[in-house]
C-alpha angles and dihedrals in degrees: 000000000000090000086064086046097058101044082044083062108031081054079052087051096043084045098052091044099053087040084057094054090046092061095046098048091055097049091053093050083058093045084048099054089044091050090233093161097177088053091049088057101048085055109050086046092059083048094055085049084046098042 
């Protein structure tokens, strides 16, 4: 029981973390086509914490 419990939430885990990089990856191909290099940075920099 508490080994399904644990892979349920480590998959959570897994879940929420790749939902985070897609995010992120979609807000930095609109600052890049905006040419918002300050916003650029801030988010690959939070791709390189996430990654």
């Amino acid at each position: 029981m508490n080994t399904n419990r644990l892979q349920a939430a480590n998959r959570a885990k897994e879940a929420h973390k790749q939902n985070i990089q897609r995010n992120i990856e979609r807000r930095l191909q609109v600052a890049r086509s905006q040419g918002d290099e300050k916003l650029i940075r801030q988010l690959e920099a939070e791709m390189r914490y996430f990654g």
